[in-house]
N, C-alpha and C positions, 0 to 999 in steps of 0.2 A: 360258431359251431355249437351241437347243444354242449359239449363237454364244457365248454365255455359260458354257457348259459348258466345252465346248474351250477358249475364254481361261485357265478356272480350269485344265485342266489343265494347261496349256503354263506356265502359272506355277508349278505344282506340279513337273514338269520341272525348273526352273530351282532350285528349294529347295536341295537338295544340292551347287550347284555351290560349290568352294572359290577362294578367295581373291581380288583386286580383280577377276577376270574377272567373277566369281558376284554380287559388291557390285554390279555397275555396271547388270550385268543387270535383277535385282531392282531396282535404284530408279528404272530405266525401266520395267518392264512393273508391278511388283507394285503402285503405288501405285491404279492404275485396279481395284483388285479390294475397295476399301474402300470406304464410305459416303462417309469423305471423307478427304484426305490432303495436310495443309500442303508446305511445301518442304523440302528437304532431308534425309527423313527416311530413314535407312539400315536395311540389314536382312541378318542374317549369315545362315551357312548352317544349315539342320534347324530351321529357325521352322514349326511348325506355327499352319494359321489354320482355325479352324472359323468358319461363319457370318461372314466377312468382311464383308459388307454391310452389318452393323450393327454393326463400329466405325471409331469418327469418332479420327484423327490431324491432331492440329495440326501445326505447324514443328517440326523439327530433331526429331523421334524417333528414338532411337535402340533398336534392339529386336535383340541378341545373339543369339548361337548356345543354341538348343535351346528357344527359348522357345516356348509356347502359349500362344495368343489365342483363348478357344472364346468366342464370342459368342453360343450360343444363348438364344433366347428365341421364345414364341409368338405374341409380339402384338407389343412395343415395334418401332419403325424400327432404333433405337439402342439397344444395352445396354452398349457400353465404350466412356469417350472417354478418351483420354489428350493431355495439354495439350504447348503448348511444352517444348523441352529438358526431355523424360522419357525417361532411360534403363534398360531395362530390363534385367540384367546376367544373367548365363549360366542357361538351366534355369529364366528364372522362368515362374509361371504365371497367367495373370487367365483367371478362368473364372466365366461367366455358366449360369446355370440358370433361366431364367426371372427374374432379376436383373438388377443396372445395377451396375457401377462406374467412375467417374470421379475418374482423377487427373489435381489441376491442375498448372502449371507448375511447370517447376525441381527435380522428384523425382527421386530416383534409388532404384530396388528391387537390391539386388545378391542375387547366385547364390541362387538353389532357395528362394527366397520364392515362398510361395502365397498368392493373394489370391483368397478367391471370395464369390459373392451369388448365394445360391438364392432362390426363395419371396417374389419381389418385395421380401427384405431387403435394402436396398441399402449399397455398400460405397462413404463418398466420405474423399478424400485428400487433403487443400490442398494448394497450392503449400510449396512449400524444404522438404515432410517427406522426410528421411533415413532407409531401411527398411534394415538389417540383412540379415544372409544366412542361411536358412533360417527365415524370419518366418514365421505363420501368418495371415492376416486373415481371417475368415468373418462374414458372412452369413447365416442362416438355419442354420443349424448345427444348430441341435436338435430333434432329433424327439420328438413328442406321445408321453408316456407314461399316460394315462389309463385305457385301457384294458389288459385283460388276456389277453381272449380272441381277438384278433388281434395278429399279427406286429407287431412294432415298427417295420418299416417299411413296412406297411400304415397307421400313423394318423398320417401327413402331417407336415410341417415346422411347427414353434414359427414364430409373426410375432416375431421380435426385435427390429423396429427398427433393423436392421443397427447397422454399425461407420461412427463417424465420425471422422477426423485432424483437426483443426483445422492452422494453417497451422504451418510451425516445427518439426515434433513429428520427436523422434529415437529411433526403436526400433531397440537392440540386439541381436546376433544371437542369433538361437532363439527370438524373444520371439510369444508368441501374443495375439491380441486377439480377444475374443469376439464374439457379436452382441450387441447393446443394450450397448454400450461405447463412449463420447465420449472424445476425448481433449485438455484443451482447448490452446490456443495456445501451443507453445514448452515445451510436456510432453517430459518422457525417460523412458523408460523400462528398466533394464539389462540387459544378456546375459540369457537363460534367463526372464523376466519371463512370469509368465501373468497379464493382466486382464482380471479378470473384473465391475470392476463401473467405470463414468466415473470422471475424473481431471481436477482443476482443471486453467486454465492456469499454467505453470511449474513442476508439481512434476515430481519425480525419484520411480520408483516401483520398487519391485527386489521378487524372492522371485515363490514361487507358491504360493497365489495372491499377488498382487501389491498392497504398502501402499506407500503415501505415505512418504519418509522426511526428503524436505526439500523447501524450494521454493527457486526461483531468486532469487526478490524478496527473500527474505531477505537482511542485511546480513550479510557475513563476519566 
């Protein structure tokens, strides 16, 4: 509707504003422009939102300077929820494509982590996982190489099964996570880490690609 329209832009107005004038702004007007939006949820200056409607905000979000929230999708109501006390830390980015990601409570993403979910591969995050800065998560990542006599990105998105955290799970910084990768309960994985294939719960995994080198249950 235009009423609709105008509200997004007047919000959109408000994006750049700096410091607690800009804060206070935003967490009066901007919460009405989401599916849905707990209490307390703050929001700093240069947050870009695509398709807002379709993500859902618990309590106490916290979402930093320069972040993007692209929520596109064709059909779903929803394609990003983000749970209680989730803070999202400078530059990061959750980006939908026709996908879904949902991080539960108590995470925190720090600076220039990318999370995304193309091709209805979905990207989900338990609660207390700890992400690193400059993390890669995807979704849908890989395109069909079967053929030869058309473009490669002419023959569509690999179904991977997207990327799953289990609760607990601590990725250091640079680390990337593929599609069709679990990671299970109270997993670490170290600085510069590439996995590529699931991970019990409690091991410790380093290198790229990325092995197993100890587990936590283990006795010292």
């Amino acid at each position: 509707s235009w009423a609709a329209l105008l509200y997004y832009e007047w919000c959109q107005i408000l994006r750049p504003v700096p410091g607690a004038s800009g804060m206070a702004l935003r967490k009066i007007f901007w919460p009405a422009l989401f599916g849905s939006c707990g209490k307390g949820c703050m929001f700093a200056s240069g947050i870009t939102l695509r398709q807002p409607g379709r993500i859902r905000l618990a309590d106490a979000v916290v979402i930093s300077e320069g972040c993007i929230l692209d929520g596109r999708h064709d059909s779903e109501p929803f394609s990003i929820a983000l749970g209680n006390n989730v803070i999202l830390s400078n530059d990061v980015m959750i980006s939908c494509k026709n996908g879904s990601i949902s991080i539960r409570d108590n995470c925190g993403l720090n600076a220039r982590t990318i999370v995304q979910s193309t091709n209805h591969c979905p990207v989900y995050i338990g609660q207390d996982c700890i992400i690193g800065q400059h993390c890669l998560l995807i979704g849908g990542g890989s395109y069909k190489l079967d053929r030869l006599d058309i473009p490669i990105r002419k023959q569509g998105i690999r179904a991977d099964g997207g990327v799953c955290l289990e609760e607990d799970v601590w990725l250091g910084g640079n680390v990337t996570v593929l599609g069709g990768v679990t990671m299970g309960k109270g997993s670490v994985a170290g600085a510069g880490a590439l996995l590529t294939r699931s991970v019990d719960a409690y091991t410790v995994s380093l290198g790229a690609p990325a092995r197993v080198v100890k587990n936590r249950r283990d006795v010292q």
